[in-house]
C-alpha positions in Angstrom: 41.3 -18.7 17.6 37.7 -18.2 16.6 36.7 -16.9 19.8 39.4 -13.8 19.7 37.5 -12.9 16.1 34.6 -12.3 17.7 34.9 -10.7 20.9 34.9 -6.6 20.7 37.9 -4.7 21.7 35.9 -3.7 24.9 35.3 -7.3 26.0 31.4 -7.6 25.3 28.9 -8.1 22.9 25.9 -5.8 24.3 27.2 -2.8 22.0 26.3 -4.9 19.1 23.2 -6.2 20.4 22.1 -2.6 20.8 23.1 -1.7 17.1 21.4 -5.0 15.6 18.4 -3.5 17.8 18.3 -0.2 16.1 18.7 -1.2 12.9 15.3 -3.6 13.3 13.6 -0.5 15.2 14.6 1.4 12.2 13.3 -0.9 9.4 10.3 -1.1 11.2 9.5 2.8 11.9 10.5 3.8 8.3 9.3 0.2 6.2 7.3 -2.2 7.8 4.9 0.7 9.3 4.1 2.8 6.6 3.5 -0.3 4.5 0.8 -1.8 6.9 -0.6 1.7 7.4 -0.8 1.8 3.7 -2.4 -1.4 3.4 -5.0 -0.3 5.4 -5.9 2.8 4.2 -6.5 0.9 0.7 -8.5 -1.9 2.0 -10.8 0.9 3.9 -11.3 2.8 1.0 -12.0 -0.5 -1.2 -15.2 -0.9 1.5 -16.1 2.2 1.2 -16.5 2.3 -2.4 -19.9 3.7 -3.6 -21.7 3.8 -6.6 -21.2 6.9 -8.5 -17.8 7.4 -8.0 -15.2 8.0 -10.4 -12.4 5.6 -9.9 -8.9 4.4 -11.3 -8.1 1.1 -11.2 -4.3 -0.4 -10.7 -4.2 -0.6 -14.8 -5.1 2.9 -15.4 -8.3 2.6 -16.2 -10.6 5.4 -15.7 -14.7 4.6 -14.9 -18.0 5.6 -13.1 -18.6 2.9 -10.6 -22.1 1.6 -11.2 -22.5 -1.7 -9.8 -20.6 -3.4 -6.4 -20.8 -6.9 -5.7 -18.6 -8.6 -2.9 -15.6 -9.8 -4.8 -15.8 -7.2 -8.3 -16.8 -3.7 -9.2 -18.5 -2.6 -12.7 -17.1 0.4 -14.4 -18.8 2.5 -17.7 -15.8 3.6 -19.3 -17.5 4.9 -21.6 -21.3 5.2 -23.0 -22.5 1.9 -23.0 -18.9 0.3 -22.2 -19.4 -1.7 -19.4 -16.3 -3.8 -17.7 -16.3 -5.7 -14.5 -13.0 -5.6 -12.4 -11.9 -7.3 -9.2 -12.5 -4.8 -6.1 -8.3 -5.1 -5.4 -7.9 -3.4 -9.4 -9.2 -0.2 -7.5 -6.4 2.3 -7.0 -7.8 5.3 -6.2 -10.4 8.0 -6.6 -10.2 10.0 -9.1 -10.5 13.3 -7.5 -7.6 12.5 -4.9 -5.4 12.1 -8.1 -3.4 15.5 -8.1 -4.2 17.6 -11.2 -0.8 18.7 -13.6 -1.3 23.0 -14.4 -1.7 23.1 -18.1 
């Protein structure tokens, strides 16, 4: 009785096969990719960092970079603010943030 539930009305199971197989192609073209892409493109421009440059970490904070160590960054968040961040807080530059028109 089981075995009549699960056999296709054209006798084989390949059709399926090939649909379970597009679906994972699929998830991994539009999900898994990108993500990894993403990934990498953040990691590069965490090594890249420089001193100087205006940043904003994960939190929203905005800063000058002005000190790099391995593992954690410095920011001046203001004059004579100083805070120290781990490098994976960075988020972005702040020049690649995309400016509202006032």
């Amino acid at each position: 009785m089981n075995n009549i539930l699960l056999q296709t009305p054209d006798g084989g199971m390949l059709p399926q096969l090939l649909m379970f197989g597009a679906i994972i192609l699929v998830f991994y073209f539009f999900m898994i990719r990108p993500q990894q892409k993403k990934v990498r493109d953040q990691k590069k421009f965490r090594e890249e960092l420089t001193k100087g440059m205006t940043i904003i970490t994960i939190g929203g904070m905005h800063g000058k970079l002005i000190a790099i160590d391995d593992d954690t960054i410095t920011l001046e968040v203001d004059k004579g603010v100083r805070l120290t961040f781990d490098k994976t807080a960075v988020s972005m530059e702040a020049t690649m943030r995309v400016q509202k028109p006032a």
